[in-house]
N, C-alpha and C positions, 0 to 999 in steps of 0.2 A: 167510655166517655173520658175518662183520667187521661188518654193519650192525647186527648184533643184541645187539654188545657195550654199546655206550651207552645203549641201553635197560635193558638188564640193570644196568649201572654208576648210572641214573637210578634203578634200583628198585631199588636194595640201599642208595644214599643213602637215597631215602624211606620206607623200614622202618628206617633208624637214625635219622631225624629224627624218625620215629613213636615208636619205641622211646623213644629220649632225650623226646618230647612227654608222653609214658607217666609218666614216673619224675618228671620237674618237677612233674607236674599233680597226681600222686596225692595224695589230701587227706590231703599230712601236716599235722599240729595244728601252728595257730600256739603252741596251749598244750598240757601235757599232756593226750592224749586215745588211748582206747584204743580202736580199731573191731572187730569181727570180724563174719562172719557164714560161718553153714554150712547145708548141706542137714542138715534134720531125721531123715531116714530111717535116713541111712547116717553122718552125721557128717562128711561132706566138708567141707572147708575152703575159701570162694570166696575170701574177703579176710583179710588181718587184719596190725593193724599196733599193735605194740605189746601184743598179744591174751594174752601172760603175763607181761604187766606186773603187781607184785601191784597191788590198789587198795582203798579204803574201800568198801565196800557200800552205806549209808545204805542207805534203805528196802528195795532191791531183795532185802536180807536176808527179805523176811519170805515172796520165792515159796518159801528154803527150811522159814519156819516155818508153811505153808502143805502144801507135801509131807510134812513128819510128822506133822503135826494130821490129813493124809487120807490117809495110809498107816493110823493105827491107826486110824481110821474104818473101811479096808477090813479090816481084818484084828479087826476086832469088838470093839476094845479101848474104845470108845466112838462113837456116833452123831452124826448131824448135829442130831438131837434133843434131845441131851443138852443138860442143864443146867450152865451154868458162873455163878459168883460171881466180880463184881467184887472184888479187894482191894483193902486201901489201897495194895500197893506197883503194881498195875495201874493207879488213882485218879490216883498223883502223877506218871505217866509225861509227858514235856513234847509239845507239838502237834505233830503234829498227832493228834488222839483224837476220841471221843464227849463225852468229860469225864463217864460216869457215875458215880453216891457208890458205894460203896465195899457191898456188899447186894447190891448189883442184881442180876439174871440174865439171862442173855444164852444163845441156845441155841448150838450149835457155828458151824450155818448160817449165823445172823445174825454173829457172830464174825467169821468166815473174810468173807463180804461187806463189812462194814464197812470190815475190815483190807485187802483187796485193791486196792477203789475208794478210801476214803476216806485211807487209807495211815493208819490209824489205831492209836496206838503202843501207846495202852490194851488194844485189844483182843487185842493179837498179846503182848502179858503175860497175857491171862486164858488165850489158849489155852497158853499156854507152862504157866502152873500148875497148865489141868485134864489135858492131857496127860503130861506131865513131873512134876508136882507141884512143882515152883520153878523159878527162872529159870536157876538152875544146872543144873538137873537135866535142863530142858528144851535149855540151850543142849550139853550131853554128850551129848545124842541127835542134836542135830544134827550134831555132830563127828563124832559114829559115820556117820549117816548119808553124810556129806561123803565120807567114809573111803572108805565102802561102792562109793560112786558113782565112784571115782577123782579130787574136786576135791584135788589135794596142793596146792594152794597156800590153801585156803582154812581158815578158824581162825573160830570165832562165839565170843561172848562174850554176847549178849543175842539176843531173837524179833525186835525191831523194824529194827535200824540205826541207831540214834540212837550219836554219839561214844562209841567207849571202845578203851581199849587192847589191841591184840589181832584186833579185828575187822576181818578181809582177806579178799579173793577176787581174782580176774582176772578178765578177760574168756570166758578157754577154760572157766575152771570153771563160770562162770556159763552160757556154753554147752552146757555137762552136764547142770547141774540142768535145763534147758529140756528138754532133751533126753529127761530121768529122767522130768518131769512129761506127755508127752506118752505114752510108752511105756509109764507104769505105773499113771497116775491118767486115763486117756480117758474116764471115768464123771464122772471130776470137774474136766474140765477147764473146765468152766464159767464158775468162780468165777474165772479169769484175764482173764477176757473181759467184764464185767457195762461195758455201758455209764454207768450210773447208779444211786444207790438215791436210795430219798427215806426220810427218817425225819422222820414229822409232816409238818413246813411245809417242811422246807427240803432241799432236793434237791442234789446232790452229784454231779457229772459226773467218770468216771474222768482221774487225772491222764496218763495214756498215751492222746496224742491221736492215734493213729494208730486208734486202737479208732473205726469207725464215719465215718472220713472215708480212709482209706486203703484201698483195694480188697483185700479178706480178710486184713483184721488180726484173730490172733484171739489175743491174750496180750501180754506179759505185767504188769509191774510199771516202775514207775519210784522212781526214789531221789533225795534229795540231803541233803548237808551241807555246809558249807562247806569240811572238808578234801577232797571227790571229787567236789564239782562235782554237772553235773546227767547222771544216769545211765537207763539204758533197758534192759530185755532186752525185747524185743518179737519178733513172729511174724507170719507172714502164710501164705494158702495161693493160690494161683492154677494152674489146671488141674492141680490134683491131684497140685501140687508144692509143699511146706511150707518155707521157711526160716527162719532165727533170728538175727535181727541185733544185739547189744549192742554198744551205745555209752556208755563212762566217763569224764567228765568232759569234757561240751559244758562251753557258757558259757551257757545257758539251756534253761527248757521246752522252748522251743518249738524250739531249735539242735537238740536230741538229737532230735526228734522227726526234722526234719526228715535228720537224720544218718542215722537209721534207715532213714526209707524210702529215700534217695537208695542205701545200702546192697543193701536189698531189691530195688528196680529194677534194679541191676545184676544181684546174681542169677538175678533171673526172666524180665531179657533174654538173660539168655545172655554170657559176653565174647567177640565173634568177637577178640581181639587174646590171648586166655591162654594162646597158646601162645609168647609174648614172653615170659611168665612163667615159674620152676619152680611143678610139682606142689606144694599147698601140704599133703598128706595129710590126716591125718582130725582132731578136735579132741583126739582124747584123747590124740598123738604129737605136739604143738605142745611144742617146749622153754620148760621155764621159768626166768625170767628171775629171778636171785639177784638183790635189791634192793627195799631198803625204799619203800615208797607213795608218788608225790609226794602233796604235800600245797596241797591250792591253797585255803589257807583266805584268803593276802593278793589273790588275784586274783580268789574270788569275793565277800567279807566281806568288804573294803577299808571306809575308812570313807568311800567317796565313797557307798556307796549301802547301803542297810540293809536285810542279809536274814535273816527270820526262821531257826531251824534246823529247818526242814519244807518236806517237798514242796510244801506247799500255795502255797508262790509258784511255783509253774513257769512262769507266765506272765510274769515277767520278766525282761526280753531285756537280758542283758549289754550295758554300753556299746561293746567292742570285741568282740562277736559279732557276727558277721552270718548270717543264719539260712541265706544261700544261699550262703556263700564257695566260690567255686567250682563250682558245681552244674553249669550251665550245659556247662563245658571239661570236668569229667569225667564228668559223665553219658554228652557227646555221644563220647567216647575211649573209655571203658572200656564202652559198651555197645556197640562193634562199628562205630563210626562211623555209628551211626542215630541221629539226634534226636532228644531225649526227646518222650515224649508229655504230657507235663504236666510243671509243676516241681512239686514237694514242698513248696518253701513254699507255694507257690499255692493245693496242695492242701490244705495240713493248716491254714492259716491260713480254708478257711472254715468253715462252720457244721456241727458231726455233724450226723448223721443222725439225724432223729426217733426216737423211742424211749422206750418205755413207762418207767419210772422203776421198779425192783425195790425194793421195799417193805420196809422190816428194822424192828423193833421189838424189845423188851426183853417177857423174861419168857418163858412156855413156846411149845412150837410151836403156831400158830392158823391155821386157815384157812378157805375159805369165809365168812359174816355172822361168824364170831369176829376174822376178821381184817381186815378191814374197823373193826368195831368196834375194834380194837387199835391200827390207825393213826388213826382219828377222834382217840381217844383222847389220842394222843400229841400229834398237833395240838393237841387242844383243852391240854392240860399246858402247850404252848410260845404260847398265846394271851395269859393275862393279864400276863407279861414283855412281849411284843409289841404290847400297850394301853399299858399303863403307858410306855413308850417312845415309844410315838406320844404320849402327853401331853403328855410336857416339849417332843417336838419343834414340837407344837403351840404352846405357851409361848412356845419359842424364836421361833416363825416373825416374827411380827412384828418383832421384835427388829432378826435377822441377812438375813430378808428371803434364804433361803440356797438357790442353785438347789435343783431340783426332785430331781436327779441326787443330791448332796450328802444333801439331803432323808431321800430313798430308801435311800441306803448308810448311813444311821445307824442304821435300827432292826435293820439288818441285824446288828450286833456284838453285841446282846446273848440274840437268839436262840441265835448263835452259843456263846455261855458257858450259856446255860441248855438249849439243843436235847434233853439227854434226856430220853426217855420219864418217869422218875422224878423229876424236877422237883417237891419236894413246894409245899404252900401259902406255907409258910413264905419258901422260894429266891422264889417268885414274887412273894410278898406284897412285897417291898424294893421293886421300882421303883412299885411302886402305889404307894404309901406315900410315893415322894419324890414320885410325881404328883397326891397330896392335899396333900401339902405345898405345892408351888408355890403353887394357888392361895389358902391360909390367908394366905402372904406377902401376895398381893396382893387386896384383897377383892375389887374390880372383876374384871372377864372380862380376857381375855387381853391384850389391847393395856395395860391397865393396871400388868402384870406389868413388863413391858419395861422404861418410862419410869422406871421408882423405879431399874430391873434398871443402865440407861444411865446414866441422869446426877446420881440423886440427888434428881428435882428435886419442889416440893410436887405434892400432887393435882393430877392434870391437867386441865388446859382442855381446852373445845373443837380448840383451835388447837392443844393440846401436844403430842399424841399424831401430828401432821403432823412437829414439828420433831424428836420423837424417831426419827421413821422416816429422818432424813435420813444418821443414822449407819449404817443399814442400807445405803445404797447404797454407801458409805465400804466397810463392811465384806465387800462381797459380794464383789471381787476375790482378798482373803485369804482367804475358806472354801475 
């Protein structure tokens, strides 16, 4: 038996090098960041660090404005059919939105779409007002709701997540609400999941890029502002086991994305090492942590780089994030000492998965040749801004002589401000109008535009319009 001691003394070293490899590795945040993830069914708890931390919500607020909008859906207080009005205080809500006038009508369905995919701030105010009848009134249902649910750390103030005083969750609670919305809205869990809508011309790919590149991602929201970073509650299902993984304050889109699935895969591998670990019980027995929010408005809003206060940047990648820190050593530990089978960056960094485009428009429910006709329609609204743009840029081209790429992204910005269906003559008529004007300037055709545009100089020669283009090359580095 004396020979069997060193062996034994070899392997109780190498389960405390393991253990201590364990504790080093584990992806604590270089910055504030909050992980969790739990089995959906039962509530069990795989990881979670920092997970009643409280924290700023930003958009991911609006899965709960989202479960009240389809709680009184289910319970007949209004339909998916129903008709809601834009206001003016819906109108002046900051981006990201639709940017519809302040008239318009929008059904629940379209509503709830919009807001899901597009994180759109506008519309999660219209349903707050047809729901609740104000934004106060709306944001007291949610409290209640919150109550209801057992989130105690959570407090709302507005539908969307845009800054304001007051507005907190955690991680665990936000694990609740996922949790609320699976168990009690499965008719409507849909509207978590839309890979895409298209409104008119311009199509909108959800900002939670696990949706359709992540093997059974099916939920939910992503958030950010500059005090909480970039935020995720997401979902996944694989053989017919569900999880829910929130991630609060990465340092980009694409970090949190990748945060989550690396999360998710541990899950659904299994940890052969958890029993190095205590039991971490269920989400709704996680102690909550007394202490006000960090706030990482100078780490992500710094003035070295400039970010809007909307999701809609997700795609860019903090300068000291790195999407994979560490993936690789805790994948390969905390999934039982099996090598991952794909990385997460890898994966989420390629192209989703093709997919039809869910079609939303303004005005009452349409379907079949009505709705058809309704998206034509809207297209055709967001055309003469989209002419009139290509004119000037045709003006310009000779000029700045500006890649093709460049080009392309310009007429892109002003669909963008006129994109709604309600676009009247008038909104569209301005850029036509600067694009009759260009050529009054110049009588000649377009290359003649330029040359006066340049340098001042008389009617052009033959030969003028060669030495006017020579600034173009000059300039094409700077575009």
């Amino acid at each position: 038996m004396h020979f069997l001691r060193p062996l034994l003394r070899a392997s109780s070293l190498n389960l405390i090098f393991l253990a201590t490899a364990l504790a080093v590795i584990t992806p604590r945040a270089v910055h504030a960041e909050a992980l969790l993830v739990v089995e959906a069914d039962t509530g069990k708890v795989l990881q979670a660090d920092n997970a009643t931390m409280p924290w700023y919500p930003a958009s991911v607020t609006k899965i709960m404005t989202a479960y009240v909008t389809l709680k009184a859906v289910k319970e007949g207080r209004l339909s998916l059919d129903t008709l809601l009005t834009v206001s003016p205080v819906a109108a002046s809500q900051s981006p990201s939105k639709m940017g519809f006038r302040p008239g318009i009508q929008v059904t629940v369905d379209n509503a709830l779409k919009m807001m899901m995919v597009k994180s759109a701030n506008d519309m999660a105010v219209v349903l707050a007002e047809g729901v609740g009848g104000s934004v106060d009134g709306f944001s007291a249902m949610m409290n209640q709701t919150a109550q209801k649910l057992g989130m105690t750390q959570t407090s709302y103030v507005n539908p969307n997540g845009l800054p304001a005083d007051g507005q907190i969750t955690s991680a665990r609670d936000l694990a609740i609400l996922a949790r609320a919305v699976i168990r009690d809205l499965p008719e409507y869990e849909y509207f978590m999941h839309i890979p895409s809508i298209r409104y008119g011309r311009r199509v909108t790919q959800n900002f939670n890029k696990l949706i359709g590149r992540y093997p059974g991602a099916d939920g939910f929201k992503t958030g950010f502002i500059c005090a909480s970073g970039y935020n995720l509650v997401a979902s996944a299902t694989r053989n017919g086991k569900r999880l829910i993984a929130v991630v609060l304050g990465a340092s980009s889109g694409q970090a949190r994305a990748v945060r989550a699935a690396q999360l998710l895969e541990r899950g659904f591998g299994g940890n052969g090492l958890g029993w190095l670990k205590p039991a971490l019980g269920t989400v709704e027995n996680l102690v909550p942590i007394d202490a006000s929010p960090p706030n990482l408005r100078d780490e992500m809003c710094n003035g070295k780089r400039k970010r809007p206060a909307t999701d809609e940047d997700a795609d860019i990648v903090a300068s000291n994030g790195s999407t994979s820190t560490g993936e690789s050593a805790v994948t390969f530990f905390t999934a039982g000492l099996q090598p991952p089978l794909g990385k997460p960056s890898e994966l989420l960094a390629a192209a989703a998965e093709p997919s039809e485009p869910v079609p939303v428009y303004t005005g009452p429910t349409k379907s079949g040749p009505a709705l058809i006709a309704a998206v034509a329609a809207d297209a055709e609204k967001q055309t003469p801004a989209k002419r009139g743009k290509k004119s000037n840029i045709a003006a310009k081209k000779p000029d700045a002589a500006a890649p093709k790429a460049e080009a392309s992204a310009k007429p892109a910005a002003k669909p963008a401000a006129v994109r709604h269906a309600n676009a009247k003559p008038e909104a569209a008529a301005k850029p036509a109008a600067a694009a009759e004007r260009k050529p009054t300037v110049s009588a000649d055709k377009k290359p003649a535009a330029k040359p006066a545009a340049v340098g001042d100089k008389p009617a052009p020669k033959p030969a003028k319009p060669k030495a006017a283009a020579k600034p173009k090359g000059e300039n094409k580095p700077a575009g």
